[in-house]
C-alpha positions in Angstrom: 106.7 116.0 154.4 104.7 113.1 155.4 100.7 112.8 154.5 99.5 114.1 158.3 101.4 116.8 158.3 101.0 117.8 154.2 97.6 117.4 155.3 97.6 120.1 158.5 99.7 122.6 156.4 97.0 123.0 153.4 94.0 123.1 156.1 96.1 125.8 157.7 96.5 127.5 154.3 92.8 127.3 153.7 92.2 124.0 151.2 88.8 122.3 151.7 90.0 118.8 152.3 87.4 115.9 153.6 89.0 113.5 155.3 87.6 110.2 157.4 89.8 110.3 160.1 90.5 112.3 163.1 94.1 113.2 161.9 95.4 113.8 165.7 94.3 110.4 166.8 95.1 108.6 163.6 97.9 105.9 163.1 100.3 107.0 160.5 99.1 103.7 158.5 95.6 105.1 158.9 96.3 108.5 157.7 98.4 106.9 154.6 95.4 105.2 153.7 92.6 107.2 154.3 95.2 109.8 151.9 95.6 107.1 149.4 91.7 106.5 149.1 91.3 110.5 148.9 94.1 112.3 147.7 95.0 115.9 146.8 95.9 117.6 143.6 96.9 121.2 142.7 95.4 122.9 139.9 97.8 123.6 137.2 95.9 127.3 135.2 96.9 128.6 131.8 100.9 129.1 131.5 101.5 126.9 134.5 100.4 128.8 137.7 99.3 127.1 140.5 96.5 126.8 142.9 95.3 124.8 145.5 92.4 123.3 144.7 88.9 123.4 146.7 90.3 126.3 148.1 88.0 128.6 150.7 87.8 131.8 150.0 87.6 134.1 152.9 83.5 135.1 153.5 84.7 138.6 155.2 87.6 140.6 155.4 88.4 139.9 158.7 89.1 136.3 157.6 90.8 137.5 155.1 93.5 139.7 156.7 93.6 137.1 159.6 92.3 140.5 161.9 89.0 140.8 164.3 88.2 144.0 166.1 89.3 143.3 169.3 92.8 142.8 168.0 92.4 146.7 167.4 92.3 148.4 170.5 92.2 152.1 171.1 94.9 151.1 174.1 96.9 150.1 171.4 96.9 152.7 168.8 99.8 151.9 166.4 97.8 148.1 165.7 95.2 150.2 164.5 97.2 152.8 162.5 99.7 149.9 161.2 96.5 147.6 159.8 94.4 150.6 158.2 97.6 151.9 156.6 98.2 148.9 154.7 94.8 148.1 153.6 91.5 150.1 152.3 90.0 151.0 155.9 92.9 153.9 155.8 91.0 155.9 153.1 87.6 155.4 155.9 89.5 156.7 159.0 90.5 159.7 157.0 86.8 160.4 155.5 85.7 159.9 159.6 88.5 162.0 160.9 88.0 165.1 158.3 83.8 164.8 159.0 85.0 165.5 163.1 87.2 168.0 162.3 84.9 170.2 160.5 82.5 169.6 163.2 84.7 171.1 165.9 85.5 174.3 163.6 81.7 175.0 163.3 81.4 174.2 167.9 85.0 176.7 167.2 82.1 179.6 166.1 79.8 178.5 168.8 78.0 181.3 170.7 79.0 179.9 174.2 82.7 181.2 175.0 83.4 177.7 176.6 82.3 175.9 174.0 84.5 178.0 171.6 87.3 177.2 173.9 87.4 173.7 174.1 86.7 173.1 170.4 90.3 175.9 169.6 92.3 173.6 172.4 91.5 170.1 170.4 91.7 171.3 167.4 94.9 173.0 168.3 96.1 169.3 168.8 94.5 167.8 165.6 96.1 168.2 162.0 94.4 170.2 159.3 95.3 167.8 156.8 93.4 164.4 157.0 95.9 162.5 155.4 97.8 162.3 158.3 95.6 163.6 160.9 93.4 160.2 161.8 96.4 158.6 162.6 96.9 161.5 165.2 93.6 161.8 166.1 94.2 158.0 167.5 96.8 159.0 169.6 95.9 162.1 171.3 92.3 161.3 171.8 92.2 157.3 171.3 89.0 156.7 172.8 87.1 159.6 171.4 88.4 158.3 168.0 87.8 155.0 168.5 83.8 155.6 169.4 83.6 157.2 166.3 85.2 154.7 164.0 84.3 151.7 165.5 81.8 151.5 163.5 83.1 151.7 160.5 85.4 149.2 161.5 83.0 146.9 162.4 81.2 147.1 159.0 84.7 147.4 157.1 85.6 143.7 158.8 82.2 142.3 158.3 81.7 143.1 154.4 83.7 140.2 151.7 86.8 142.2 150.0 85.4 144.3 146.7 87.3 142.7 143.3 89.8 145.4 143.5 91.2 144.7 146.7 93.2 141.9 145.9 96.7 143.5 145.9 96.2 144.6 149.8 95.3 140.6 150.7 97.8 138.5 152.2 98.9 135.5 150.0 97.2 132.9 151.9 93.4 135.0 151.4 93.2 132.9 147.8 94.5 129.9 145.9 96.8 131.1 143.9 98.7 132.7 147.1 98.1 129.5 149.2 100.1 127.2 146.5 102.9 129.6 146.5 103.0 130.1 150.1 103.0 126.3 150.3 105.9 125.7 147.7 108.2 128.9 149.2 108.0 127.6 152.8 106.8 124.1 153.1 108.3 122.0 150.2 111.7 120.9 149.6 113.9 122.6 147.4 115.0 119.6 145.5 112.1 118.1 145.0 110.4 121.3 143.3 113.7 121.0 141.2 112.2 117.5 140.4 108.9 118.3 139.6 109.9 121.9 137.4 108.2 124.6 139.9 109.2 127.7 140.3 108.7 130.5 142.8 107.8 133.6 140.6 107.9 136.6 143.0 106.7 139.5 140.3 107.6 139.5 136.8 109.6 142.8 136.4 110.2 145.5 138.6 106.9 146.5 140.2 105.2 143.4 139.1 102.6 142.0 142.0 102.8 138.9 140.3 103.8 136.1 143.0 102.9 132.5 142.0 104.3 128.7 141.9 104.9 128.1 138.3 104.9 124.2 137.0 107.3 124.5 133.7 106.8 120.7 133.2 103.3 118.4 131.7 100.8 117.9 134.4 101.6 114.2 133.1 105.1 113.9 133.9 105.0 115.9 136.7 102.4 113.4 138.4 104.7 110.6 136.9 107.5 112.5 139.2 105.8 112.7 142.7 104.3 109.5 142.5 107.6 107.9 142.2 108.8 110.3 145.3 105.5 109.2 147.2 104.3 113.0 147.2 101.0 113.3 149.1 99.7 115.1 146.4 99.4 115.5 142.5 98.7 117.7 139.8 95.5 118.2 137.1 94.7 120.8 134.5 92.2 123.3 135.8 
């Protein structure tokens, strides 16, 4: 991989890299320098994992799971249902969906025999059990649902992901994820043979442990990519 494009594929995996040059416009001789002058180095932790380094955390969880609010439209239902089951924003849909229901069984005892009626028809269509009622909910009544969990939504995207969330992220939301994203699908296989990385993809059964290991000194392993030209080396962190 040559310097412009090593350089497109870590912004695209979220590395804070400061560079001179507009890299469209830029001669490959220009971009070589400019690289040379900068450079780029992972950060080898503790027992060899590694991360790319200045790397920008996502601010919200929209950045995070690469998802805005008008990718979830109540004409689409199933984008909705597919993104909340896989993340925290499941557990909110449920808490909304089990507040509405409880508010149509108390319009269910209203006094007014229409408004009885019309209460015992939805809730005819709605499950009792929230677990999998929301998901329901969105697709017999999407825009009903949707007014009421918009909202939440909306907030849910906005706030940063709490400390807990981390196994529901996608790999590229943090450094350690970026680095192994980068060495899975962007580097060669023989020259990670070279430089003694591995692709760890969890430790034992169950594990959510999924890194780029370097199983060689930082020192030798810079000693390798220089003499391959690699855009990039390697430093204790």
């Amino acid at each position: 991989m040559n310097r412009r494009d090593f350089i497109k594929t870590m912004l695209v995996l979220g590395a804070s890299i400061t560079f001179p040059l507009d890299i469209n416009a830029a001669t490959d001789s220009e971009v070589d320098a400019a690289w040379d002058s900068a450079g780029f180095a992972f950060d080898v932790q503790d027992y060899g994992t590694i991360w790319v380094a200045e790397f920008e955390e996502p601010v919200t969880r929209a950045e995070a799971y690469g998802v805005s609010l008008g990718d979830l439209d109540y004409r689409y239902p199933q984008a909705l249902i597919g993104f909340a089951e896989s993340c925290p924003l499941g557990r909110c849909l449920q808490d909304i969906y089990e507040d509405y229901r409880y508010q149509l069984e108390d319009a269910a005892e209203d006094l007014s025999p229409a408004v009885r009626k019309q209460a015992k028809k939805r809730l005819s269509l709605l499950p009792y059990d929230p677990d999998t009622g929301w998901q329901t909910w969105l697709e017999v009544e999407p825009e009903i649902a949707m007014k009421h969990m918009e909202p939440e939504i909306e907030k849910f995207l906005d706030e940063p992901p709490d400390g807990d969330e981390w196994e529901f992220l996608p790999d590229s939301a943090n450094a350690q994820g970026a680095a192994y994203l980068y060495f899975r699908d962007y580097e060669d296989a023989e020259i990670m043979e070279k430089l003694g990385i591995e692709i760890i993809e969890g430790e034992c059964p169950g594990s959510s442990y999924f890194a780029a290991e370097l199983k060689i000194p930082v020192e030798e392993a810079n000693r390798i990519a220089k003499e391959l030209d690699l855009p990039y080396r390697f430093r204790r962190s």
